[in-house]
Backbone as CSV, one residue per row, in Angstrom:
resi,resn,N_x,N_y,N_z,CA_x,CA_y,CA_z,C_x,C_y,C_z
1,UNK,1.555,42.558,-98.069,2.543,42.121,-97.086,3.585,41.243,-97.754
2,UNK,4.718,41.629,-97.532,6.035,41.114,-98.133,5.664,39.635,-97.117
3,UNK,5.776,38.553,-97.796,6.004,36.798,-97.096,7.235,36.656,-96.295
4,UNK,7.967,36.723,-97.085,9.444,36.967,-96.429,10.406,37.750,-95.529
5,UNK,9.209,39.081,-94.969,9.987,39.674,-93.970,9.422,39.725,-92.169
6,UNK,9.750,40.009,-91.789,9.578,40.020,-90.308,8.320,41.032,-90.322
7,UNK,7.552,41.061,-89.863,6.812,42.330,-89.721,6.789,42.765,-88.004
8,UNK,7.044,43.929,-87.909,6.845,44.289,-86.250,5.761,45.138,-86.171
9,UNK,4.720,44.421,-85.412,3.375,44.972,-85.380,3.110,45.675,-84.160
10,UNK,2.251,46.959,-84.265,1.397,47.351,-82.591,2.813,47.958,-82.024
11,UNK,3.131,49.014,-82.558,4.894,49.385,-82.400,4.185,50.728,-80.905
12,UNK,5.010,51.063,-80.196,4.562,52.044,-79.209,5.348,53.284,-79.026
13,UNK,4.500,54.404,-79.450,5.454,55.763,-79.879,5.251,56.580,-78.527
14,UNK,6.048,57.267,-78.400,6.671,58.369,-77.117,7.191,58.928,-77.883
15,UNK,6.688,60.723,-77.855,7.395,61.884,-78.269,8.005,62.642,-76.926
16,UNK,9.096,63.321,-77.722,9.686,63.840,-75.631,9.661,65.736,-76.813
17,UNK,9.432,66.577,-76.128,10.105,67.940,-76.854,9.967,68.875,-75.923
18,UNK,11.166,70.261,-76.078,11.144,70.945,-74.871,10.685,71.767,-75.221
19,UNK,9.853,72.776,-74.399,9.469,73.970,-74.558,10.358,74.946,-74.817
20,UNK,10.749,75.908,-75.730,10.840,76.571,-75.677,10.558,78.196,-75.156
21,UNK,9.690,78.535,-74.760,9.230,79.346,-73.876,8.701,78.641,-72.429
22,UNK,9.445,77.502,-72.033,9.394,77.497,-70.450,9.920,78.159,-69.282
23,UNK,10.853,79.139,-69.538,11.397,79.888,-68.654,10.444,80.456,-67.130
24,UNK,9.734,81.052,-68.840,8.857,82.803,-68.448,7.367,81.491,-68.577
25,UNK,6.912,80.567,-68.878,5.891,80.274,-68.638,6.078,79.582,-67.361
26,UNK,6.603,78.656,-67.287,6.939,77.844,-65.815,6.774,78.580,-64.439
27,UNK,7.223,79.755,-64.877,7.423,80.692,-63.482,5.483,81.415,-63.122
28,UNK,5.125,81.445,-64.504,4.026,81.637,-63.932,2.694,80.859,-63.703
29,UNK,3.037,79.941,-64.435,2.313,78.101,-63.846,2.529,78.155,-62.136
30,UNK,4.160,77.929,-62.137,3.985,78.050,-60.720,3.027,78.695,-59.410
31,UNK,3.467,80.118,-59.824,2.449,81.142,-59.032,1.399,80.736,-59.316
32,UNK,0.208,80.349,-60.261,-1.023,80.141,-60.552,-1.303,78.437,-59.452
33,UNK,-0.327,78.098,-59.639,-0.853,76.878,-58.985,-0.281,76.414,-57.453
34,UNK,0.599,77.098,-56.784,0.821,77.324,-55.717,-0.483,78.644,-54.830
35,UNK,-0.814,79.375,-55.740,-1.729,80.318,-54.937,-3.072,79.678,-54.830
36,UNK,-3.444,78.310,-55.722,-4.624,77.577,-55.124,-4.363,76.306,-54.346
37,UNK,-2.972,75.983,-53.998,-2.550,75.066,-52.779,-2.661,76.084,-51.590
38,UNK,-2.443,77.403,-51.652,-2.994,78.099,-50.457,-4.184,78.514,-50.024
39,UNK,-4.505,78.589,-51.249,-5.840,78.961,-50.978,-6.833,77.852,-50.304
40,UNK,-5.745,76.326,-50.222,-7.204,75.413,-49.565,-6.278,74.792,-48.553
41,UNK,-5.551,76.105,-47.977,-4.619,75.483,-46.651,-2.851,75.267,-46.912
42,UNK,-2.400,75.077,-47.718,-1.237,74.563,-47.966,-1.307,73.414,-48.293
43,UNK,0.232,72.924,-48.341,0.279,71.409,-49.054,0.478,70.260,-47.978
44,UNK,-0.590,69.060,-47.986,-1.035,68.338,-46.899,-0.544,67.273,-47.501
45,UNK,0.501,66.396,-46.801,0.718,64.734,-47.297,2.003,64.737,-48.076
46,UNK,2.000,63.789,-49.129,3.360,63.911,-50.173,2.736,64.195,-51.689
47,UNK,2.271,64.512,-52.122,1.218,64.199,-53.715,-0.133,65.391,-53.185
48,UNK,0.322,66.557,-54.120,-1.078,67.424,-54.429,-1.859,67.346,-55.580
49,UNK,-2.898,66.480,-55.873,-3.192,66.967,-57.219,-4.833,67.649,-57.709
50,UNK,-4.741,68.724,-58.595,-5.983,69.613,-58.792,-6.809,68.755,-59.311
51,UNK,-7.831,69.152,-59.230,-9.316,68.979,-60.561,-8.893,68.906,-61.809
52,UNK,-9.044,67.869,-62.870,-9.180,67.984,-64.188,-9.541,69.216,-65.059
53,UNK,-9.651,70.431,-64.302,-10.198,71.051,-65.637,-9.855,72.320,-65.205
54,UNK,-8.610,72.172,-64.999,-7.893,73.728,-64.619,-7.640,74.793,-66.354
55,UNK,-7.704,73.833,-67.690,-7.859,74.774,-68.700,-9.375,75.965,-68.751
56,UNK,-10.419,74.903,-67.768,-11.538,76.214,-67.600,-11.473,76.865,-66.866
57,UNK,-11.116,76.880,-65.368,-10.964,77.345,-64.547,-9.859,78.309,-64.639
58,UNK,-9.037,78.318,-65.097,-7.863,79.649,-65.676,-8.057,80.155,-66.633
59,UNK,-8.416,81.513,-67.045,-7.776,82.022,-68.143,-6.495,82.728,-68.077
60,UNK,-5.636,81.496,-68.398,-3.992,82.281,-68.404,-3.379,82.063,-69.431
61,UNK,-2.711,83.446,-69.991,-1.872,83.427,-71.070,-0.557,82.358,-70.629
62,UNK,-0.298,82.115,-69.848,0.491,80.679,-70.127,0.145,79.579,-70.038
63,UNK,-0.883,79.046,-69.472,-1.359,77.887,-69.998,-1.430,77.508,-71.267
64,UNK,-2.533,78.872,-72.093,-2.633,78.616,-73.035,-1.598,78.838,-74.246
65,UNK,-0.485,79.398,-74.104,1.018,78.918,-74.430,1.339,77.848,-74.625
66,UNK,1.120,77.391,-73.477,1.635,75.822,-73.760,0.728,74.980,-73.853
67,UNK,-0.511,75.128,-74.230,-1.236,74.092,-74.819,-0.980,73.819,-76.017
68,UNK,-0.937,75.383,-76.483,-0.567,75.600,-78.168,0.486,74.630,-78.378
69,UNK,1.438,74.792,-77.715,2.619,73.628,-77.964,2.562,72.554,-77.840
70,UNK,1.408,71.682,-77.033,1.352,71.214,-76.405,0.055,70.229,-77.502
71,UNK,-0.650,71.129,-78.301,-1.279,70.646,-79.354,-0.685,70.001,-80.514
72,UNK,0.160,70.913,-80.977,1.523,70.484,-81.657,1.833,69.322,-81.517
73,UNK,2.051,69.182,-80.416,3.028,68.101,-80.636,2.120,66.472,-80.240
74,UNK,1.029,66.689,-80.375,-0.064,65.518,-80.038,-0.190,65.375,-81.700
75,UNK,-0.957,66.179,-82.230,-0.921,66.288,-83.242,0.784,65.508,-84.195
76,UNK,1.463,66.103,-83.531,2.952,65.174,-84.357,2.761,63.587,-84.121
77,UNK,2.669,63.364,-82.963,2.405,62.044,-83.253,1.347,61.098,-83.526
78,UNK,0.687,61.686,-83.104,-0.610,61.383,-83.919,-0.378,61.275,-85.184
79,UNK,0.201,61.908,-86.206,0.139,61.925,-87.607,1.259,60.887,-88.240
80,UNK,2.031,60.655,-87.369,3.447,59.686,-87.052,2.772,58.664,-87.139
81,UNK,1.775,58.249,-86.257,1.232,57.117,-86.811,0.068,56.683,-87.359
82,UNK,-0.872,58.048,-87.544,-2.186,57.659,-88.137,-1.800,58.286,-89.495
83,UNK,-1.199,58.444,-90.017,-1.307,59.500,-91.358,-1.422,59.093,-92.618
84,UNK,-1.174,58.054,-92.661,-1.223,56.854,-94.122,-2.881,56.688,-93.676
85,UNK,-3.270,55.872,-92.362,-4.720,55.708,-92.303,-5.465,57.037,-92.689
86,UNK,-4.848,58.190,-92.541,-6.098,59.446,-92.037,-5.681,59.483,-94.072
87,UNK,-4.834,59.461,-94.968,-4.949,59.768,-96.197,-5.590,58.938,-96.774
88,UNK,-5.734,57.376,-96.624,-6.657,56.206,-96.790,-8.171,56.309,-96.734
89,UNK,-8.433,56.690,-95.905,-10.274,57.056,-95.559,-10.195,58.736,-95.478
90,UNK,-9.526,59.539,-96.278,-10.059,60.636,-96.682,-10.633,61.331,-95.415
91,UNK,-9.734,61.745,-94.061,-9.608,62.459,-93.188,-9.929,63.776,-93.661
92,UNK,-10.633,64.236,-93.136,-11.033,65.941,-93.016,-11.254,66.558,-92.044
93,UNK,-10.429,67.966,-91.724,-10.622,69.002,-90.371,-10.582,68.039,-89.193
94,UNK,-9.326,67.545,-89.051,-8.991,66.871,-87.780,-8.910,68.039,-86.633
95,UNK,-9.645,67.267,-85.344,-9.304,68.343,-84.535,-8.942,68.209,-82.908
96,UNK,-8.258,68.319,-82.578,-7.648,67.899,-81.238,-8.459,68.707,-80.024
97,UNK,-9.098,67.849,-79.076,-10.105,68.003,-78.243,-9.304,67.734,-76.557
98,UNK,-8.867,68.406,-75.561,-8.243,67.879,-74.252,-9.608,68.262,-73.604
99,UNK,-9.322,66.840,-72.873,-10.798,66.559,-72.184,-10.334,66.368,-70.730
100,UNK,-9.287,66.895,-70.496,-8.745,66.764,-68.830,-7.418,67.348,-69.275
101,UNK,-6.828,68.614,-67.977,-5.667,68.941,-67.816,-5.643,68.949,-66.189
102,UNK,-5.018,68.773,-65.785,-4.485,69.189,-64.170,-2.998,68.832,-63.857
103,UNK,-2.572,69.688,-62.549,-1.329,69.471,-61.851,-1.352,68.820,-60.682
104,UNK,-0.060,68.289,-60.696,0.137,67.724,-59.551,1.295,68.246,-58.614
105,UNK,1.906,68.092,-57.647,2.714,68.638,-56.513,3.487,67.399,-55.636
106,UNK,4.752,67.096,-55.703,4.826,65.876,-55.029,6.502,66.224,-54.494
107,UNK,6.524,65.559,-53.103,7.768,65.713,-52.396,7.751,64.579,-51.497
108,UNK,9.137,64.412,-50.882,8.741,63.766,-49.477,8.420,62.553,-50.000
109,UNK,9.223,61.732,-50.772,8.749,60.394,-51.352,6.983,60.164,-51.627
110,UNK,6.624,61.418,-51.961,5.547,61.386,-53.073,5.734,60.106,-54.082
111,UNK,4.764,59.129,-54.914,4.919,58.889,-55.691,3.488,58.718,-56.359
112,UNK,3.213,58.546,-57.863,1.991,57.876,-58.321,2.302,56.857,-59.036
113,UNK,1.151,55.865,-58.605,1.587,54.168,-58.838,1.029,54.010,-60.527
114,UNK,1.403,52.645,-60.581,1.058,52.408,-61.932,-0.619,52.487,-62.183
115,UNK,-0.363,53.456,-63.525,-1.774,53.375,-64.117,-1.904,53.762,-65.500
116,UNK,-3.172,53.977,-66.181,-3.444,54.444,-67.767,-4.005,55.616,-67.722
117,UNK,-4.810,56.060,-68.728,-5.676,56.441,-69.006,-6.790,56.457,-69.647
118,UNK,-8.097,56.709,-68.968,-9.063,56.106,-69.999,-9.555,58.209,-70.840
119,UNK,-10.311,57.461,-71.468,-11.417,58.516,-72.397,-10.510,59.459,-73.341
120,UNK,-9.775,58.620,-73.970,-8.133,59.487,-74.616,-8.126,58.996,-75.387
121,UNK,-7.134,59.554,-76.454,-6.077,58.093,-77.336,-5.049,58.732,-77.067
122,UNK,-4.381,59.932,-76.685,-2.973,60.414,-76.107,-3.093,61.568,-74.977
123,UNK,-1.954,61.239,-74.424,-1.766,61.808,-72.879,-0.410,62.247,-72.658
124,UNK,-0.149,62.863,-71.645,1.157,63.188,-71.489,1.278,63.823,-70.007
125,UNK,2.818,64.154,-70.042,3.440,64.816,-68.744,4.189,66.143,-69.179
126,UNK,3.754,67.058,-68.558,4.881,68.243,-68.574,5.644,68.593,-67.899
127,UNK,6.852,68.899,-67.369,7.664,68.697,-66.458,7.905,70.469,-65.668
128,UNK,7.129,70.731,-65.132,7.364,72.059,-64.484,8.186,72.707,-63.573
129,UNK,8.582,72.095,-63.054,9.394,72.271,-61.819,10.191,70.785,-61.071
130,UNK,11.081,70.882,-60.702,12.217,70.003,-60.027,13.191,70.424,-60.072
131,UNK,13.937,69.356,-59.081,15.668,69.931,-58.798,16.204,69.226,-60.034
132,UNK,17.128,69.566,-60.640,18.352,69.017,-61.458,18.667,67.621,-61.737
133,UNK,18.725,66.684,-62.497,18.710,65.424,-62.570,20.206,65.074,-62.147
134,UNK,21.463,65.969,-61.952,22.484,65.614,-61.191,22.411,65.769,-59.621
135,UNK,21.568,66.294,-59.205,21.070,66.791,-57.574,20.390,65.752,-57.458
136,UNK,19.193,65.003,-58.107,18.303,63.677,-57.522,19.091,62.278,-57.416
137,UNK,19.991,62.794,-58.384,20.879,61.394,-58.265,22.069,61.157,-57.188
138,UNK,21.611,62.069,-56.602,23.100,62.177,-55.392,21.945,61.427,-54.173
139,UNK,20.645,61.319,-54.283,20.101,61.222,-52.835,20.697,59.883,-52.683
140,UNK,20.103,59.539,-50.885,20.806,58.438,-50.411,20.206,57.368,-50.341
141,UNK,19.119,57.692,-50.761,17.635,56.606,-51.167,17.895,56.214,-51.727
142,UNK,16.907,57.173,-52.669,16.418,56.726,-54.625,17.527,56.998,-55.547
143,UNK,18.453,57.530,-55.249,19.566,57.501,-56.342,19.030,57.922,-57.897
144,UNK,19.156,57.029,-58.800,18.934,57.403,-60.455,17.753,57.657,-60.620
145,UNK,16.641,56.651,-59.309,15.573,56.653,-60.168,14.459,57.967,-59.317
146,UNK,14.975,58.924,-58.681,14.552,60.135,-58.039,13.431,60.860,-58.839
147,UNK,12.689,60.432,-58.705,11.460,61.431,-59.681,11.253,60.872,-61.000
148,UNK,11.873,60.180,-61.430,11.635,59.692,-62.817,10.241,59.043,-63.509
149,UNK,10.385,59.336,-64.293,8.758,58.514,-65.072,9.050,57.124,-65.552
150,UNK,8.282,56.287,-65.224,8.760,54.948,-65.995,7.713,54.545,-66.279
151,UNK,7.871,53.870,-67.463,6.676,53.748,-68.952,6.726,51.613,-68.987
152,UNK,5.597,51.389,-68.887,5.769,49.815,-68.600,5.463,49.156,-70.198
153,UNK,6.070,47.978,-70.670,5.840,47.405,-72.040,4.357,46.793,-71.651
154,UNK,3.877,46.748,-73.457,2.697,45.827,-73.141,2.424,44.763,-72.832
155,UNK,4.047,44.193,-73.133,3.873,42.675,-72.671,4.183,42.642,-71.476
156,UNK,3.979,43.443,-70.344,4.572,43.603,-68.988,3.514,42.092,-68.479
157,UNK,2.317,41.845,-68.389,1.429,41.005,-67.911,2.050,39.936,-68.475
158,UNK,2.444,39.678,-69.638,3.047,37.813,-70.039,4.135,37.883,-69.402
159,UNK,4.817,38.318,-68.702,6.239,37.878,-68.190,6.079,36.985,-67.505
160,UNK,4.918,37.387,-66.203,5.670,36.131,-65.088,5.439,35.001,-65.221
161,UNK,4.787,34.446,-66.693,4.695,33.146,-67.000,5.443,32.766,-68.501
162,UNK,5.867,33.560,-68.091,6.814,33.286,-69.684,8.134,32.776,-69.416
163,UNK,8.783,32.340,-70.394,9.869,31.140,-70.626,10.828,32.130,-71.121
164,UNK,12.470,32.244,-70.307,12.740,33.363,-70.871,14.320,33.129,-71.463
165,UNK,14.860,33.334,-72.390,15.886,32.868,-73.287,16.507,33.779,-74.430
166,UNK,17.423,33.427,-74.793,17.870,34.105,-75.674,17.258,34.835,-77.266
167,UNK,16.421,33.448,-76.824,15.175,33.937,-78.038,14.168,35.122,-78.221
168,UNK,13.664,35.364,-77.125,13.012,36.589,-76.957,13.812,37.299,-75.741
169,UNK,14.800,37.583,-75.823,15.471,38.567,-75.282,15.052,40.145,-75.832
170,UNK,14.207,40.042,-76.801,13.606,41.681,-76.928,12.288,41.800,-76.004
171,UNK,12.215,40.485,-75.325,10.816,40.843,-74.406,11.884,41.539,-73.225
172,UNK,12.953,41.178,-72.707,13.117,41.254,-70.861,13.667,42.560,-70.685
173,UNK,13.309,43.717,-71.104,13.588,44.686,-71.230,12.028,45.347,-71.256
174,UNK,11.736,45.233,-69.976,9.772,45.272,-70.048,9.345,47.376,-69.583
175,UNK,10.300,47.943,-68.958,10.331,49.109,-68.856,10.783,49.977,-69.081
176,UNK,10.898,51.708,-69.670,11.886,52.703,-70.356,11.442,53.653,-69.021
177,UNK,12.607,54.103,-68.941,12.407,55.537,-67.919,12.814,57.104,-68.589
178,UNK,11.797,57.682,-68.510,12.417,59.088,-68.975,13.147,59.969,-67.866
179,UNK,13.876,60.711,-68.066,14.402,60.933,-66.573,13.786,62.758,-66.844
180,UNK,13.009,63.024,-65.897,12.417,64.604,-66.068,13.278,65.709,-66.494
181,UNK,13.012,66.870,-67.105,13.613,68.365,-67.147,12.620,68.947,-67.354
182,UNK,12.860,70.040,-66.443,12.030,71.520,-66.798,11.839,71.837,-68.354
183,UNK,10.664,71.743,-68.590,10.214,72.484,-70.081,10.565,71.213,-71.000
184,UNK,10.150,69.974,-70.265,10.146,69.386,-71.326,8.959,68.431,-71.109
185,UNK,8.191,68.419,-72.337,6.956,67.254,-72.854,7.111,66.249,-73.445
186,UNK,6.702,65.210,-72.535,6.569,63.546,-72.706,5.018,63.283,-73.223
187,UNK,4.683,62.782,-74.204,3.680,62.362,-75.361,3.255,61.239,-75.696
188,UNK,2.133,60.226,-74.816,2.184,58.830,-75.134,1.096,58.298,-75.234
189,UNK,0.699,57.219,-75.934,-0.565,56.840,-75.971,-1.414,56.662,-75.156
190,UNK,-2.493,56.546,-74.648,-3.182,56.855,-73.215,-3.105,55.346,-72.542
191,UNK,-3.016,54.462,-72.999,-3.289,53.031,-72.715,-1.682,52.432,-72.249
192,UNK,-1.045,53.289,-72.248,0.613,52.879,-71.851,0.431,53.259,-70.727
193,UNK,0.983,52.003,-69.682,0.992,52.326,-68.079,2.249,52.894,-68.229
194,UNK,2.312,53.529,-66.775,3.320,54.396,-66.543,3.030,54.657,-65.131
195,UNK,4.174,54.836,-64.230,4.496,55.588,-63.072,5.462,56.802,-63.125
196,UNK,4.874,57.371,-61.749,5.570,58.906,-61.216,6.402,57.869,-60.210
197,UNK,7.479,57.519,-60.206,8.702,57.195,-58.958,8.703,58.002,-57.691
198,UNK,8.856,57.547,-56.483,9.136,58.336,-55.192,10.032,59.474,-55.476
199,UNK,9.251,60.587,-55.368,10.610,62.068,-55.413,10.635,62.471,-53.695
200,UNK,12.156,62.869,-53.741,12.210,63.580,-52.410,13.460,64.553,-53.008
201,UNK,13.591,66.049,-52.621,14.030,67.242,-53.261,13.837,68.449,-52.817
202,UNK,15.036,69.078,-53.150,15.142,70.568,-52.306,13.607,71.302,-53.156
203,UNK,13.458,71.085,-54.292,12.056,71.939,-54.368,10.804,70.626,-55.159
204,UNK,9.829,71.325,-55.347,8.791,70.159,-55.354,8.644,69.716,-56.633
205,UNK,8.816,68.678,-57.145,8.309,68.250,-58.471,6.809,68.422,-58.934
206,UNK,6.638,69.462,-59.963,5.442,69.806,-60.603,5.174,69.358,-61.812
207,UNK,4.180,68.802,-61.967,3.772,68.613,-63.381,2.259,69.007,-63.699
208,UNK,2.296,69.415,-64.991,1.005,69.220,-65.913,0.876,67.747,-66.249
209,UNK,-0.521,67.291,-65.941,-0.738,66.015,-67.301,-2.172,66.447,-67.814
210,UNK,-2.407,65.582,-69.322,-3.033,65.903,-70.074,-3.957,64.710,-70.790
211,UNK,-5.242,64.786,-70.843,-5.495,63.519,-71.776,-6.249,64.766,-73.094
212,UNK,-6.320,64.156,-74.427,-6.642,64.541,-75.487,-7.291,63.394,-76.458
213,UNK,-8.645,64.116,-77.145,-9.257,63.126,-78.296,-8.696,63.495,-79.639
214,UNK,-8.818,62.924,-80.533,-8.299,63.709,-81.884,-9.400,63.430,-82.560
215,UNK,-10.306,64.303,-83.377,-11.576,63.616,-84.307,-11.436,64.218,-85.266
216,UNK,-12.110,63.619,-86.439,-12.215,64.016,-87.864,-13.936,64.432,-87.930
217,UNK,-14.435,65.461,-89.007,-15.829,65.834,-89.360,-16.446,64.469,-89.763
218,UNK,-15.806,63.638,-90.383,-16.702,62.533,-90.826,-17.058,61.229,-89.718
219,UNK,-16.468,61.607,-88.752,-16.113,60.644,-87.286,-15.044,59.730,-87.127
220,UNK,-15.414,58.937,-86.356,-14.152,58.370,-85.983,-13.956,56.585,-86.413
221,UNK,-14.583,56.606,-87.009,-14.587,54.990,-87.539,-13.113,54.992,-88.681
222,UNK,-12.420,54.291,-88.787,-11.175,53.947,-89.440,-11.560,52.883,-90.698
223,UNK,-11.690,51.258,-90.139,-12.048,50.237,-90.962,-13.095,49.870,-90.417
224,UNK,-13.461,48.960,-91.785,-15.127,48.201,-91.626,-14.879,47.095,-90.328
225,UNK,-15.930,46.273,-89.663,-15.722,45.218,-89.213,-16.664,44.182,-89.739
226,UNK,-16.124,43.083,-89.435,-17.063,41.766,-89.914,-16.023,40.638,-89.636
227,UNK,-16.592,39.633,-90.190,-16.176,38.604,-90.269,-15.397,37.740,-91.023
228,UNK,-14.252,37.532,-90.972,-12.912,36.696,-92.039,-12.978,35.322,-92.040
């Protein structure tokens, strides 16, 4: 460690990337997951969301499309920031494990409140369906923030007792919002809170989310522990 420089520690990565084959997959996500909102009645309330484990329960060539991609790009960041560690302790046959997929369905000032994820180290959102991010921003409500995802800092809990000044002016900037598109994947560590914002919209905001393990053959231990 250089003495003399700043070090910025515990840094928090978000990958965003679009699908490229969302067109022709989206359209048939849809059908797959609208024909089991009928199948148990239609859609009841503001917020539909399936069972965790719609990757067993489907065998569909587009799901598994976009998992493939969807592996990818866990894997990217993952390696973004473990990859000096995984060449350090002699990583072998890493392998990316999703231990929960499901959709959700939300209209009608739908929203989901703040939360994490447990039994992960990365998670994400896929953006399947919605109206246009120039169409949500016209409502007479919610305006900008119409469906949007917003991602909370870790220091969100020290604020309301914190002393606030010019000095740490890189704290008061405690939330990032991604603003949704079709065919595109948001990628974040599982332990980053985050909310789904109230959507209301000519069609329904759909998403995939995802939690994923990443393991190595030799396991998962990194460094020793003890005592300094």
């Amino acid at each position: 460690m250089n003495p003399s420089a700043v070090q910025l520690l515990w840094p928090t990565p978000l990958l965003v990337r679009k699908f490229d084959q969302a067109k022709e997959v989206n359209a048939e996500l849809l059908r797959l997951f609208y024909a089991e909102v009928q199948a148990k009645g239609g859609l009841k309330g503001t917020v539909y969301s399936s069972s965790d484990d719609i990757l067993q329960r489907y065998q569909s060539p587009a799901l598994q499309a976009l998992f493939g991609f969807i592996s990818n790009a866990v894997f990217e960041a993952a390696s973004a920031m473990n990859g000096s560690i995984w060449q350090q302790i002699g990583v072998r046959n890493l392998q990316m494990r999703v231990v929960g997929a499901w959709f959700q369905i939300q209209n009608r000032f739908g929203f989901h409140d703040i939360h994490n994820h447990g039994n992960c180290s990365w998670s994400g959102v896929y953006y399947v369906q919605l109206d246009p991010a120039e169409q949500r921003r016209q409502h007479p409500v919610l305006g900008a923030l119409n469906g949007i995802t917003r991602f909370y800092a870790q220091h969100l809990s020290l604020l309301g007792g914190a002393h606030m000044d010019l000095g740490n002016a890189y704290m008061q900037q405690s939330t990032f919002d991604v603003t949704p598109e079709e065919g595109v994947l948001v990628v974040f560590p599982s332990w980053l809170l985050h909310k789904a914002m109230p959507y209301d919209g000519e069609r329904d905001r759909v998403i995939i989310s995802f939690n994923a393990q990443v393991h190595g053959e030799q396991g998962n231990q990194a460094f020793e522990y003890g005592f300094h």
